[in-house]
C-alpha atoms as a printed R data frame, in Angstrom:
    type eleno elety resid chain resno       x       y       z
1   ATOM     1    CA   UNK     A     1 148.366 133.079  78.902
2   ATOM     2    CA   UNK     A     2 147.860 130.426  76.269
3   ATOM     3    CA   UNK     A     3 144.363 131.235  74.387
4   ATOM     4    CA   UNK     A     4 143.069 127.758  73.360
5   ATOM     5    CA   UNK     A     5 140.206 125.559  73.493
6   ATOM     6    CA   UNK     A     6 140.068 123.368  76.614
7   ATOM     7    CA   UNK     A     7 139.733 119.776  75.358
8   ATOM     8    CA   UNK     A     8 137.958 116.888  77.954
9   ATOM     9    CA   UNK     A     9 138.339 113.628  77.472
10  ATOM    10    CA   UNK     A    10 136.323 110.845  79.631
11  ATOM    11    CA   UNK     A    11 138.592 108.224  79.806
12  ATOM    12    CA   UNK     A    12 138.131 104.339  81.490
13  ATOM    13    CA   UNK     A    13 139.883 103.838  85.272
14  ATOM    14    CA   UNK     A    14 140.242 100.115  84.101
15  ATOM    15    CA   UNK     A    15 142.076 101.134  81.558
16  ATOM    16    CA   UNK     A    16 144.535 103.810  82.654
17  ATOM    17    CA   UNK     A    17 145.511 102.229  86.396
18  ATOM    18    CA   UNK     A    18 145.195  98.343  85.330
19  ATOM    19    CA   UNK     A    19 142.766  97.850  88.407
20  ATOM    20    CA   UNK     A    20 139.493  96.297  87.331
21  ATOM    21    CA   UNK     A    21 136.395  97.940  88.978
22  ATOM    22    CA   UNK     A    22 133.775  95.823  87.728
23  ATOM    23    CA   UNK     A    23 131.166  94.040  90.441
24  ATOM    24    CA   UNK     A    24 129.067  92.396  87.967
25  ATOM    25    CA   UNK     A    25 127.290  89.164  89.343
26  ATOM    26    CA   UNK     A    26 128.970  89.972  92.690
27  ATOM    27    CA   UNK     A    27 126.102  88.910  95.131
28  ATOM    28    CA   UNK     A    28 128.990  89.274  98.304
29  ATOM    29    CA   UNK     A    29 128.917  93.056  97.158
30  ATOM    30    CA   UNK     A    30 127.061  96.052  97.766
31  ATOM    31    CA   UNK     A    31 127.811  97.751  94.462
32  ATOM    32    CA   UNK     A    32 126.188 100.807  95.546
33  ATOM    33    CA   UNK     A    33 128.317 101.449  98.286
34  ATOM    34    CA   UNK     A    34 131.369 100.358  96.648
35  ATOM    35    CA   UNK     A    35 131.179 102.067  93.570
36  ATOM    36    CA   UNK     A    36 130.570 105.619  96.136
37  ATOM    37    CA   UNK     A    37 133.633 104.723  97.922
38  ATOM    38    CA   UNK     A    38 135.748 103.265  94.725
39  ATOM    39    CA   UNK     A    39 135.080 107.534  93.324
40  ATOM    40    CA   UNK     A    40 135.599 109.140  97.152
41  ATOM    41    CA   UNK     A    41 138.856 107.000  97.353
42  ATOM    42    CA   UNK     A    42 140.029 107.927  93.593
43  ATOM    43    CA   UNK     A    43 138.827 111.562  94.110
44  ATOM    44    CA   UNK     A    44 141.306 111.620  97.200
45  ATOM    45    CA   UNK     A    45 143.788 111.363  95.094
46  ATOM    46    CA   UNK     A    46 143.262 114.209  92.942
47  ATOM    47    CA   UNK     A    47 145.758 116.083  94.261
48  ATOM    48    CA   UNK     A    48 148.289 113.438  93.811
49  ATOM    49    CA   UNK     A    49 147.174 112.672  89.967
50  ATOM    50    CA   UNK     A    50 146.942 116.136  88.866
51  ATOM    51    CA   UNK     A    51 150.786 116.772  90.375
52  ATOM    52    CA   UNK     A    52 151.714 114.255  87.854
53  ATOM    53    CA   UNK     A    53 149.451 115.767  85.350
54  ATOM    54    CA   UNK     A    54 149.966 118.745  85.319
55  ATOM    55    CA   UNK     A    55 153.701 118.146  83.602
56  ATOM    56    CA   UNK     A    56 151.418 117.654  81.049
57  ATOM    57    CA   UNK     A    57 148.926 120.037  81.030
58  ATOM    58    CA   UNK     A    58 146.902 117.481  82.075
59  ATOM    59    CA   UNK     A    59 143.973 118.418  84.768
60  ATOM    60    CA   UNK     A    60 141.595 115.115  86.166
61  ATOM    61    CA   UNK     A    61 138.838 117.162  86.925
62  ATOM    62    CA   UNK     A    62 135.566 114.674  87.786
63  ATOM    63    CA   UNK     A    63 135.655 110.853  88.915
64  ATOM    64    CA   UNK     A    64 132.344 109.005  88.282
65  ATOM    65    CA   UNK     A    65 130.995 105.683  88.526
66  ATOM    66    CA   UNK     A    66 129.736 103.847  85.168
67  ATOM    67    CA   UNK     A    67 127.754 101.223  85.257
68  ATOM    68    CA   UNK     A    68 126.566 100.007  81.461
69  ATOM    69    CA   UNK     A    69 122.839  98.954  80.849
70  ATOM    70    CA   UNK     A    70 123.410  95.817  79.176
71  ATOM    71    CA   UNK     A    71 126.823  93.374  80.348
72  ATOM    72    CA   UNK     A    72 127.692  92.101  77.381
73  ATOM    73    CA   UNK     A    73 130.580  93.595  76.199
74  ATOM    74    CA   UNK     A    74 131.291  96.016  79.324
75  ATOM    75    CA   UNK     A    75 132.046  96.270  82.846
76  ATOM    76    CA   UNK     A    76 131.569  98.537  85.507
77  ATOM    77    CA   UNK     A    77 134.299 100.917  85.522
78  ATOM    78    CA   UNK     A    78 135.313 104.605  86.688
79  ATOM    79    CA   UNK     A    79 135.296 107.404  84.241
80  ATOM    80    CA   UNK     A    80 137.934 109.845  84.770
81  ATOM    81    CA   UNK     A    81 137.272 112.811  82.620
82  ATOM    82    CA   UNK     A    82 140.561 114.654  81.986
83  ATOM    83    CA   UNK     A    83 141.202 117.793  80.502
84  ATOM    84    CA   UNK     A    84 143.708 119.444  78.727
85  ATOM    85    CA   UNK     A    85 144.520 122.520  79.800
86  ATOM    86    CA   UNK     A    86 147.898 123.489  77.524
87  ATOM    87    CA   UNK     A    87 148.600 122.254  74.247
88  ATOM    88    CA   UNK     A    88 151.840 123.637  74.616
89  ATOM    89    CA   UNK     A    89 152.850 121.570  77.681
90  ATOM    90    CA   UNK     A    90 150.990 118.539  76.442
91  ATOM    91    CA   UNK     A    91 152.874 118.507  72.805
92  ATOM    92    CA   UNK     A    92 156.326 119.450  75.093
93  ATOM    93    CA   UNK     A    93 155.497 116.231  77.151
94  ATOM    94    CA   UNK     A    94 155.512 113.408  74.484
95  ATOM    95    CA   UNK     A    95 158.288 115.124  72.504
96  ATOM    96    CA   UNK     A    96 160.297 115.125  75.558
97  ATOM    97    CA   UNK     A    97 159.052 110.851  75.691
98  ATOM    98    CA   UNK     A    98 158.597 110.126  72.299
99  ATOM    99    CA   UNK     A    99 160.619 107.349  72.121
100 ATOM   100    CA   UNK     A   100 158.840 105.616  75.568
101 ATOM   101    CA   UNK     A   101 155.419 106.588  74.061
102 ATOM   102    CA   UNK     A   102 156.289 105.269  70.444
103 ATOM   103    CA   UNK     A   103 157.614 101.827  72.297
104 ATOM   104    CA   UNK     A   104 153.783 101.723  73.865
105 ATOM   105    CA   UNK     A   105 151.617 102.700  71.331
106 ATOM   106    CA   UNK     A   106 153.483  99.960  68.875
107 ATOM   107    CA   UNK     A   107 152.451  97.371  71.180
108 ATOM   108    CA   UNK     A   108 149.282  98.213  70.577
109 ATOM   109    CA   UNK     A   109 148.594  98.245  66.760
110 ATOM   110    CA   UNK     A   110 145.131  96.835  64.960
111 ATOM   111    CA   UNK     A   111 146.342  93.453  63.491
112 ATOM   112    CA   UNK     A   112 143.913  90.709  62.168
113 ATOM   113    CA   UNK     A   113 140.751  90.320  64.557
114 ATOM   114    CA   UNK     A   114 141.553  93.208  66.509
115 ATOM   115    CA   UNK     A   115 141.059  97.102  66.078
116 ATOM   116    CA   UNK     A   116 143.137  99.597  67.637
117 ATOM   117    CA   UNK     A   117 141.338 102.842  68.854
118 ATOM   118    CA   UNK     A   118 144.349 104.759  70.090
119 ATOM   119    CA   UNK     A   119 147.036 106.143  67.933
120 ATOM   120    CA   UNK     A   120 149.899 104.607  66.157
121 ATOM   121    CA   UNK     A   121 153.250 106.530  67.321
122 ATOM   122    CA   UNK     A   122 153.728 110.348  68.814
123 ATOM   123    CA   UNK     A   123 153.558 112.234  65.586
124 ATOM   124    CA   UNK     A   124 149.971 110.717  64.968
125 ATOM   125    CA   UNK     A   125 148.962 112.103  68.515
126 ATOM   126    CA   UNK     A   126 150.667 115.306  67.551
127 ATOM   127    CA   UNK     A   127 148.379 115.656  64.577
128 ATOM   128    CA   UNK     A   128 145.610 115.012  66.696
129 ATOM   129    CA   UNK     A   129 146.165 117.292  69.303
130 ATOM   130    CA   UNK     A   130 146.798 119.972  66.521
131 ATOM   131    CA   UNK     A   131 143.030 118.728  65.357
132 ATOM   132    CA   UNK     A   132 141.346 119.497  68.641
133 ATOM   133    CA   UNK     A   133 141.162 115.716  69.893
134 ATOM   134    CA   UNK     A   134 141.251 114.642  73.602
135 ATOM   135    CA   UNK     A   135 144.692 113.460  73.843
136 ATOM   136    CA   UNK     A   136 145.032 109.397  73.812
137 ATOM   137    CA   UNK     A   137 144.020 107.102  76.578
138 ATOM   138    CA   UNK     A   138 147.710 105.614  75.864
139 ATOM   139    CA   UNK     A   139 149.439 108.606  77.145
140 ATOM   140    CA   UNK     A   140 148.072 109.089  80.063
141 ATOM   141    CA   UNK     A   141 148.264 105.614  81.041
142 ATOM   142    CA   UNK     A   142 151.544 105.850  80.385
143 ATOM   143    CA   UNK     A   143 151.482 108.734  83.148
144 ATOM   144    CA   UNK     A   144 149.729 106.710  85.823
145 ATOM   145    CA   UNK     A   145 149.530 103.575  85.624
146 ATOM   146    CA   UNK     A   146 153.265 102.565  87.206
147 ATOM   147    CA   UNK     A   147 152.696 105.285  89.778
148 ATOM   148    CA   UNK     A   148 149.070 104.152  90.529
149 ATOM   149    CA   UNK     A   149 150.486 100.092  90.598
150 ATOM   150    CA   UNK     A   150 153.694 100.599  92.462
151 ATOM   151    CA   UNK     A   151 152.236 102.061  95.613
152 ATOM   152    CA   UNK     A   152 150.659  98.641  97.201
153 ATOM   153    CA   UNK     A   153 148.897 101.517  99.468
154 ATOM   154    CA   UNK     A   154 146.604 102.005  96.041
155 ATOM   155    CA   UNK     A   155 145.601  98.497  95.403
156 ATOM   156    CA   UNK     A   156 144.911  97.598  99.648
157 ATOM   157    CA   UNK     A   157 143.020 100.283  99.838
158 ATOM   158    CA   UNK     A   158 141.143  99.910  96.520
159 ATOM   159    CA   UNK     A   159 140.247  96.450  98.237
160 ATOM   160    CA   UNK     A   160 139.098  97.975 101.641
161 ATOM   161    CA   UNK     A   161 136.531  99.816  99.429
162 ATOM   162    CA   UNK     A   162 134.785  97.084  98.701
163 ATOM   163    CA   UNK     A   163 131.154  96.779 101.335
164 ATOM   164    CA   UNK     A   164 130.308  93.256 101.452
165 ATOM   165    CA   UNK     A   165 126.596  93.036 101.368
166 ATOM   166    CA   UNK     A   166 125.212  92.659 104.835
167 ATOM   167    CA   UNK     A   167 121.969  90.100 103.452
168 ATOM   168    CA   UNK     A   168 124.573  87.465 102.493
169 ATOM   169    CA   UNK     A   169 126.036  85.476 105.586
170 ATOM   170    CA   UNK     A   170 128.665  82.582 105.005
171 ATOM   171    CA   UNK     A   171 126.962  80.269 107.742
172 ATOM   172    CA   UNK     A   172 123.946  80.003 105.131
173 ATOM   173    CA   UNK     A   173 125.749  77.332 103.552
């Protein structure tokens, strides 16, 4: 068994699937309600995203709803909080895709106006792995994000969460 220290890392559902989960300003919405069913429907796949995970040694563990206290420069959004369970398999992983995960992460470099929080190429992430850090949002969107977008199941049923809010009635027009 693989002695280690079990890394988490709370990472943004907007950012990893592509789907955007904010409701701000929505009056048609009950954000409430669809935040609650936005988690129960991304916690029921669990089982589905930690399959694809766990190649990894990848484990989503907690789905939450995150809601920010001022709108200015955020959204609502889902935190997924991810952890990794084996170095080992994780460092295996993007060796095994380096060259996929090097394609990625150069598309998204710091350049003038702009300032990159995720690594630069798979060695980088290496050395931060090595370091104890939660491994980058980058990787596992590369992990989900096609599988989460091809199925149109996902997105329909991302839609049926959303409770329109009973107060608001288009005949008041």
């Amino acid at each position: 068994m693989e002695k280690q220290k079990i890394i988490k890392g709370v990472y943004s559902a907007n950012d990893i699937l592509g789907e955007h989960f904010g409701l701000y300003q929505n009056e048609y919405v009950n954000v409430k309600n669809t935040q609650a069913d936005f988690v129960r429907y991304i916690k029921s796949l669990r089982p589905e995203i930690n399959k694809i995970l766990k190649d990894a040694g990848l484990e989503l563990t907690k789905v939450k709803a995150y809601s920010p206290a001022m709108y200015n420069f955020q959204d609502d959004d889902l935190d997924l909080h991810i952890y990794l369970r084996s170095k080992t398999k994780y460092l295996n992983y993007i060796r095994k895709h380096r060259d996929d995960l090097n394609k990625l992460m150069a598309q998204n470099v710091s350049y003038d106006g702009y300032i990159a929080k995720t690594v630069r190429c798979v060695d980088e992430e290496i050395g931060e792995i090595m370091a104890n850090h939660d491994p980058d949002i980058l990787v596992i969107r590369y992990m989900l994000h096609d599988w989460f977008n091809a199925n149109e199941e996902h997105i329909d049923a991302l839609y049926e969460c959303i409770d329109e809010n009973e107060e608001f009635n288009d005949t008041d027009f």
